[in-house]
C-alpha positions in Angstrom: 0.0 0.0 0.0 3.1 2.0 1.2 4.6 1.4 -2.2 2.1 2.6 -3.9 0.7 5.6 -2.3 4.3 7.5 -2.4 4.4 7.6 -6.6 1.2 8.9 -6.4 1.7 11.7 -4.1 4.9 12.5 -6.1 2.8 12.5 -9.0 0.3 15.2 -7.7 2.8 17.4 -6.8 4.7 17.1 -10.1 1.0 18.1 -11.5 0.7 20.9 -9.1 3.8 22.6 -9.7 3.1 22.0 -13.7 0.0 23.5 -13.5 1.5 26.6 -11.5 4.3 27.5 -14.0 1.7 26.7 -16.6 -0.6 29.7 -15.4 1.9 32.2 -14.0 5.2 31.3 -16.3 3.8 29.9 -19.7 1.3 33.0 -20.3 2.4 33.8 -23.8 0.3 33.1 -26.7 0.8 29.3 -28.2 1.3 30.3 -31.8 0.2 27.8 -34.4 2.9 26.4 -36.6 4.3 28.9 -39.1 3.1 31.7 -37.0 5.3 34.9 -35.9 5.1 36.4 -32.2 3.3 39.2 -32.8 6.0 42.6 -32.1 5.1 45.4 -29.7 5.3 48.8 -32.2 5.4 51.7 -29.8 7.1 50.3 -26.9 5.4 52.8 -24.1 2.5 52.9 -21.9 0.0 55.4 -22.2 1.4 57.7 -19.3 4.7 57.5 -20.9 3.3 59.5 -24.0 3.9 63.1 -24.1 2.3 64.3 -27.5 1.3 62.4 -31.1 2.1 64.0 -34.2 0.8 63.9 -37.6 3.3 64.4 -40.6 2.8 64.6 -44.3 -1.6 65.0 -44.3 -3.6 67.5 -45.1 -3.2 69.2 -41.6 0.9 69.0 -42.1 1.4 69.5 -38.4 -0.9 68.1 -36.2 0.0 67.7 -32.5 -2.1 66.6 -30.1 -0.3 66.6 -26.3 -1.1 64.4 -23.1 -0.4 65.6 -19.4 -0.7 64.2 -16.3 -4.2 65.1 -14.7 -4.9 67.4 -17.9 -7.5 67.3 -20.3 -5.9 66.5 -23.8 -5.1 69.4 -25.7 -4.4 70.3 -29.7 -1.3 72.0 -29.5 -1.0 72.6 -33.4 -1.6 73.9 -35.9 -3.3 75.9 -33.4 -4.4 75.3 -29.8 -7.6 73.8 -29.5 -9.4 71.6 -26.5 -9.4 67.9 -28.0 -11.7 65.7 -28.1 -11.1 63.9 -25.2 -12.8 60.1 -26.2 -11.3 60.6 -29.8 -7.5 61.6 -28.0 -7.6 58.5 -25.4 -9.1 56.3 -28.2 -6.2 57.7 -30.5 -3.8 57.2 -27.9 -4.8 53.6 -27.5 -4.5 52.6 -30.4 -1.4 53.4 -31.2 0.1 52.2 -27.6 -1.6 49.3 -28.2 -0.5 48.2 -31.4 1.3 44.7 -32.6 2.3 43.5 -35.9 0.7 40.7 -36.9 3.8 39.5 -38.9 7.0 40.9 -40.1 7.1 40.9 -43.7 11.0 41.6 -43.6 13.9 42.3 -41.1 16.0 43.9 -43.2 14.2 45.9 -46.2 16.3 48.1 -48.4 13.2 49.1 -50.3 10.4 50.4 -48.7 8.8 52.1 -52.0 7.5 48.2 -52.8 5.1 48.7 -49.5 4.1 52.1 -50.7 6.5 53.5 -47.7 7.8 56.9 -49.1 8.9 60.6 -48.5 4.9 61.2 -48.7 3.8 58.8 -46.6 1.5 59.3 -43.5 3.6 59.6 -40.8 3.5 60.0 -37.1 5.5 60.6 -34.3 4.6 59.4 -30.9 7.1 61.2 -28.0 8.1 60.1 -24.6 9.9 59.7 -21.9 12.6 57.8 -23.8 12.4 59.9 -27.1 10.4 59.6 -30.5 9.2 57.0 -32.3 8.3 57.8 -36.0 6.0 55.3 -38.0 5.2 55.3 -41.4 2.0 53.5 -43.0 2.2 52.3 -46.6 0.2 50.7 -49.3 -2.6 48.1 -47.9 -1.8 44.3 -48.5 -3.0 42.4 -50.7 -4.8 39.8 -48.6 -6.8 40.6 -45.2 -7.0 44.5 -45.2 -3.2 44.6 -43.4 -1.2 47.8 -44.1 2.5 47.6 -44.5 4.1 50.0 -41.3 7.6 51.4 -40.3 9.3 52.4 -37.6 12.1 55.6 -38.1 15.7 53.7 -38.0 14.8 50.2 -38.7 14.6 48.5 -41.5 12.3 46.0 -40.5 8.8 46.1 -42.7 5.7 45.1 -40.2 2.3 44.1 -41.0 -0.5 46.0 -38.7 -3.9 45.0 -38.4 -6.3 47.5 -40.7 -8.1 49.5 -38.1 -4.6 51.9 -37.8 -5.0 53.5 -41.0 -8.1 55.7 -39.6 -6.2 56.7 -36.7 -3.2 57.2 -38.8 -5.7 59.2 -40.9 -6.8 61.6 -38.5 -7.4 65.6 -38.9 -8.3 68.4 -36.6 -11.9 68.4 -37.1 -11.7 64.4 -36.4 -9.7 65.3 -32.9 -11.3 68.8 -31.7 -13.9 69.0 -28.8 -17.4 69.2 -30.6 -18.7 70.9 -27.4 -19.1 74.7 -27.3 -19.4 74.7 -23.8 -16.2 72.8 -22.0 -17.8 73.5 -18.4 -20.6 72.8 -16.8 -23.3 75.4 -15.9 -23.8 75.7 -12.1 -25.6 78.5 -10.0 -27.5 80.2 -13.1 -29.4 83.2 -11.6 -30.9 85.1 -15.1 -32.3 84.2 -18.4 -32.7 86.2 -21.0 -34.5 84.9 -24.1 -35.2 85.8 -27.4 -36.6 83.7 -30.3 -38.3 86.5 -33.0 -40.9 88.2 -31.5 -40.7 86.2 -28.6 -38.4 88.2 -25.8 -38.5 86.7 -22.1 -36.7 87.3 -18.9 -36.3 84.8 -16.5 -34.7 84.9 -12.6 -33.9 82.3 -9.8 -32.7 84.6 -6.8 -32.6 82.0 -4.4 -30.7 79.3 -7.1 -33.2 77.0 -6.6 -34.0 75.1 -9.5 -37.8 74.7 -8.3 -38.2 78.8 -7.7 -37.6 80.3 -11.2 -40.0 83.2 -12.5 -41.0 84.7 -15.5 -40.2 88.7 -14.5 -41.1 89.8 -18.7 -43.0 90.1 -20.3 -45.2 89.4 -17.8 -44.4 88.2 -13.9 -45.4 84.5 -13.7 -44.0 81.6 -11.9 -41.8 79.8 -14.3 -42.0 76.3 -16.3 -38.6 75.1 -13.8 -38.9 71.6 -15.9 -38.3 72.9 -19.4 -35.9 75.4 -17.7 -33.9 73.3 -17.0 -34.0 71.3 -20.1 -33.1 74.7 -21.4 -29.8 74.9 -19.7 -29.1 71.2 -20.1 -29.5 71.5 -24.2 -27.4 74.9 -24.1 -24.7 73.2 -21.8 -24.3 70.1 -24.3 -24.6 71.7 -27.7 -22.5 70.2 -29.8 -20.7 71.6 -33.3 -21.4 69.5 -36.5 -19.1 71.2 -38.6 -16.3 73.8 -37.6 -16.8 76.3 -40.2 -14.8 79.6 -39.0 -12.7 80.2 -35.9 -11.9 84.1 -36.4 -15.0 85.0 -38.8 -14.6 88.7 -40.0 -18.1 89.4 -41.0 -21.0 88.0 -38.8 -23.2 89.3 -41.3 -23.1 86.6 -44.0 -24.5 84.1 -41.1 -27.4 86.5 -39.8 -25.5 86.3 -36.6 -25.8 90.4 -36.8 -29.4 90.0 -36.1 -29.9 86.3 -35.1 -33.1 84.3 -35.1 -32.2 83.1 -31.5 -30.5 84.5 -28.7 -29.8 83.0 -25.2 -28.0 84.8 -22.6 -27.5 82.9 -19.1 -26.0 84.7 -16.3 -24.7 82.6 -12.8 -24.8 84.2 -9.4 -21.2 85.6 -9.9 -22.1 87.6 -12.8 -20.8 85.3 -15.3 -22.3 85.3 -19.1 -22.3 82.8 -21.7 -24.7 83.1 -24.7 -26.1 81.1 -27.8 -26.6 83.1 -31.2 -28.5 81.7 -34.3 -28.1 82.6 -37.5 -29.2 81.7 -40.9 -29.4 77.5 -42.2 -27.8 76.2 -44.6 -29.3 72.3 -45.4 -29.8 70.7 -42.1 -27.4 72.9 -40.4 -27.7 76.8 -38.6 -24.8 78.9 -38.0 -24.1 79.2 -34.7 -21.5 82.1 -32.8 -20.8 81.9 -28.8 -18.6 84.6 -28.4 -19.1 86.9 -31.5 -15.9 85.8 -33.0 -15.8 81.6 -34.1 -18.5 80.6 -36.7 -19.7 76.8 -36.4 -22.4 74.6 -38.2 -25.0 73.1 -35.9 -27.4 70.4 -36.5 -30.9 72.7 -37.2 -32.7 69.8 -35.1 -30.5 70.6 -32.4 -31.4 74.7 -32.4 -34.8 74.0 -32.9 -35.3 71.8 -29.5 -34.5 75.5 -28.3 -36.9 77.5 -29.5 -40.0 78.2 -27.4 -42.5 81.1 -27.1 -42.7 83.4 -24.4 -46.2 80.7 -22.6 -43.9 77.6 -23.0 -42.0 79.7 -20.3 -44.9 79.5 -17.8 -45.7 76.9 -15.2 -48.7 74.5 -16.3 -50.6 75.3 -13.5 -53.8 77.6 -13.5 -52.8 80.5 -11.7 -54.8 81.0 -8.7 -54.6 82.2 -5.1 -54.2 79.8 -2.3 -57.5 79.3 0.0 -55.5 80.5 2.7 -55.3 84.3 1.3 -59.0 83.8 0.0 -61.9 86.1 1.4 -64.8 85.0 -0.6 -65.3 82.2 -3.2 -68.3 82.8 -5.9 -69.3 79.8 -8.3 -71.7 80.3 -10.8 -73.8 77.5 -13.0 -77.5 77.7 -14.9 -79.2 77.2 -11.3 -77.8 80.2 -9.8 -74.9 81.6 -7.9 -73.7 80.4 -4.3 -71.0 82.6 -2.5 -68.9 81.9 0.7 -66.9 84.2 2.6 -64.3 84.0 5.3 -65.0 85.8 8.6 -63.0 85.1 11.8 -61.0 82.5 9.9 -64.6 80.1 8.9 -66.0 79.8 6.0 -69.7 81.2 6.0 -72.4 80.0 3.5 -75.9 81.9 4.1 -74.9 82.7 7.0 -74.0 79.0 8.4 -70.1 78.0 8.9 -68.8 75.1 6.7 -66.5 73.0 6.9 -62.8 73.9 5.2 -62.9 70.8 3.2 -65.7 72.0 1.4 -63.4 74.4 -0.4 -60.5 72.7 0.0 -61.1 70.1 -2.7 -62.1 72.7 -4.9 -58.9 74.9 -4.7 -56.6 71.3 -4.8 -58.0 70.6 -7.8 -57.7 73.7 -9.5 -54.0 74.2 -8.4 -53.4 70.7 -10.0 -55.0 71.3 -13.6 -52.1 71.1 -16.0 -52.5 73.5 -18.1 -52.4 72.4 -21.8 -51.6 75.8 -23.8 -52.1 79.4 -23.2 -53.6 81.8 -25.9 -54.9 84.8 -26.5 -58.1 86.0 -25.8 -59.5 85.0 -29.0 -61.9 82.5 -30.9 -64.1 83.0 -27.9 -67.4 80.8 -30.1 -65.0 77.7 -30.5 -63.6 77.4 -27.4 -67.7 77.5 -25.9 -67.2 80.9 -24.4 -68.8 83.7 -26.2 -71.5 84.0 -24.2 -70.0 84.8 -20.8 -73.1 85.1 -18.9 -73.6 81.5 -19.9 -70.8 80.1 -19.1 -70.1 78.3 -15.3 -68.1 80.8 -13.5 -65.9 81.1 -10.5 -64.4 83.9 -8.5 -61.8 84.0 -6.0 -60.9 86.9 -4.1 -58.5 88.2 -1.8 -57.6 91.3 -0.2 -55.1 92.1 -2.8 -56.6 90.6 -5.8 -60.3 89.5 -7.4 -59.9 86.4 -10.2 -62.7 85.4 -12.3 -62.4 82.0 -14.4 -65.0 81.3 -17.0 -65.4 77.7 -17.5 -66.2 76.7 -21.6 -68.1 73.6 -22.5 -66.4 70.5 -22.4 -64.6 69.7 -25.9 -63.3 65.7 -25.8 -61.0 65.2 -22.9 -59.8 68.8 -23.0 -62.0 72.4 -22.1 -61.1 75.9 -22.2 -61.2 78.3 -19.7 -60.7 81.9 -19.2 -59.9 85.1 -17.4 -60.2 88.9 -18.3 -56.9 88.7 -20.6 -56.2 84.6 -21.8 -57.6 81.3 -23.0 -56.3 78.5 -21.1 -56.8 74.7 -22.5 -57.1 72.6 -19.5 -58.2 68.7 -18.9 -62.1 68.4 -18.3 -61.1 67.6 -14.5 -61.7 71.2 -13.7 -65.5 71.3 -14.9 -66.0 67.8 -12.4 -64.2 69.4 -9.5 -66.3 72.5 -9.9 -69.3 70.7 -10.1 -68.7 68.5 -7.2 -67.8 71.7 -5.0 -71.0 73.9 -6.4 -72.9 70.6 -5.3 -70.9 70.4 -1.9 -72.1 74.2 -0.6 -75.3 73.4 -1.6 -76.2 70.3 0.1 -74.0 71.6 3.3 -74.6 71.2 6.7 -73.8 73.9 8.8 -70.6 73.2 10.9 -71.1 73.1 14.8 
């Protein structure tokens, strides 16, 4: 038994060690017969790169540069803030790269590849130096290009995918964002899309306390303000058309079609202008100076009137500032008024709720749209003295809604200067509070 057991145990332990060299010693690639270890071009790591440079293209010089804890930047052919996804995908690419074979160690003609004087080239600088490649002529079989490194004469074969990068130009590595920061603490809007002109503040920076302060004093839509500043923030360029433009004129940008001013709490302005289109794009200017194209989809999501400003809400007082509530049908007119803090119906106190309902759902009626005072017969309220009615007043203020027939799901309503569109919920909340006084027992 003795005899036997020992071999074995030897042989586990033979097994063992095999499988650890296997895992942490043998971790190269097992190449199949024929096949050449594939040959690390740019022998750096990524934090080891200082810049990339295109030779020999369109651009002549293009540098892109890399430091530590710093955005990517263009440094020529002028400076520009890169792209930062395109510059660490560019930067990847070429740090990453292996030949797949090496078509010859010791070329002494590199025209036969398609390697020349005019050849793409680019330098990639480090900590150690430069290293120049060169991409020639595309192989024959498999999509490979021929490739070269500066002071050998070795001829590699890359995989395909390098000749985009090695093809790159400015507008393929410049940020596409107007708008590098991010917009924090904004205090004022002011608007302009044609005839539309609106102001808007947030004193307290609250994004749930913005106002409408022109043309007219409103509380604020705070939802589509803040879409607002979330579309300016990430507007994007689709075409750099003029960094330095000497006549704004040509664009419209003299007297644009849109204009968006935002001002934070520190007194800090950014704006948005609009020009003229041109296909599916509109000139765009954010500082007067640089001309870009902008996708015309991406302008119009800005453009709003001066009521898609306003909050949705019908805009009444709260019961607590009411003095005396009036509602008015085709059987008549009840009125209660506030004395002492109750409510008083013919004389008789009821109870808060009665109201209460009434006033909760009228501050919760979305409002649909806002119009002018205007097509009065179609909208169910030409004939005012007709209409249901209700009145809320205050010590400060006397609001009368006139309440249209319903149309569908949807009703309009309206006050002394608007139409309002609102959801048929209003016309069964007034009725249930008209019904409510009526049938009310006096509160003990």
């Amino acid at each position: 038994m003795k005899k036997r057991f020992m071999p074995t145990v030897v042989a586990f332990i033979i097994l063992v060690i095999l499988v650890i060299y296997a895992n942490y010693f043998e971790t190269e690639e097992i190449l199949l017969p024929g096949a050449q270890k594939p040959v690390q071009i740019v022998d750096l790591s990524q934090d080891a790169v200082q810049s990339i440079t295109w030779l020999g293209n369109e651009d002549k010089n293009l540098k892109l540069i890399f430091e530590k804890d710093k955005a990517p930047m263009i440094a020529a052919p002028s400076s520009y803030r890169a792209d930062k996804s395109e510059a660490e995908g560019v930067l990847r690419h070429f740090v990453e790269l292996k030949s797949e074979m090496v078509v010859s160690e010791n070329s002494a003609d590199f025209e036969q590849y398609g390697i020349n004087a005019s050849s793409t080239k680019v330098i990639i600088s480090g900590v150690k130096g430069d290293i120049e490649l060169s991409i020639g002529s595309k192989s024959e079989v498999g999509g490979s290009y021929y490739l070269t490194k500066k002071g050998e004469n070795k001829v590699y074969l890359v995989a395909g995918y390098i000749k985009g990068t090695f093809d790159k130009k400015l507008e393929n590595l410049r940020d596409k964002r107007f708008f590098a920061e991010s917009f924090t603490d904004i205090a004022k809007i002011s608007y302009e899309n044609g005839d539309d002109k609106v102001e808007l503040e947030n004193s307290s920076l609250n994004s749930t306390e913005w106002k409408m302060v022109k043309p007219f004093s409103y509380n604020a839509n705070n939802v589509l303000i803040a879409d607002l500043i979330s579309k300016i923030e990430g507007l994007s360029i689709n075409r750099f058309i003029e960094d330095r433009a000497d006549d704004l004129e040509i664009y419209e940008l003299n007297k644009p079609t849109l204009r968006i001013e935002l001002t934070d709490k520190n007194g800090v302005k950014r704006f948005v202008k609009a020009g003229t289109m041109s296909g599916t794009e509109t000139f765009v200017t954010v500082d007067d100076e640089s001309v870009h194209g902008v996708s015309t989809m991406e302008i119009s999501a800005l453009r709003y009137n001066t009521n898609d400003f306003r909050e949705k809400f019908i805009p009444v007082l709260p019961l607590s500032e009411a003095t005396l509530v009036e509602l008015t049908d085709a059987s008549g007119t009840v009125q209660v008024t506030k004395s002492d803090g109750n409510w008083l119906y013919n004389d008789s106190k009821i109870e808060n709720d009665t109201l209460k309902d009434l006033f909760t759902g009228l501050s919760r009626a979305e409002v649909k749209r806002y119009d002018e005072l205007k097509d009065l017969a179609s909208r169910k309220l030409e004939n005012k003295s007709k209409c249901k009615k209700i009145r809320i007043k205050s010590e400060k203020e006397d609001t009368v809604l006139y309440l249209g027939e319903l149309q569908g799901i949807n009703m309009w309503i309206c006050n002394e200067t608007e139409c309002i569109e609102i959801s048929t919920d209003v016309d069964r909340v007034f009725n249930r509070a008209i019904d409510k006084i009526r049938t009310s027992e006096p509160a003990h």
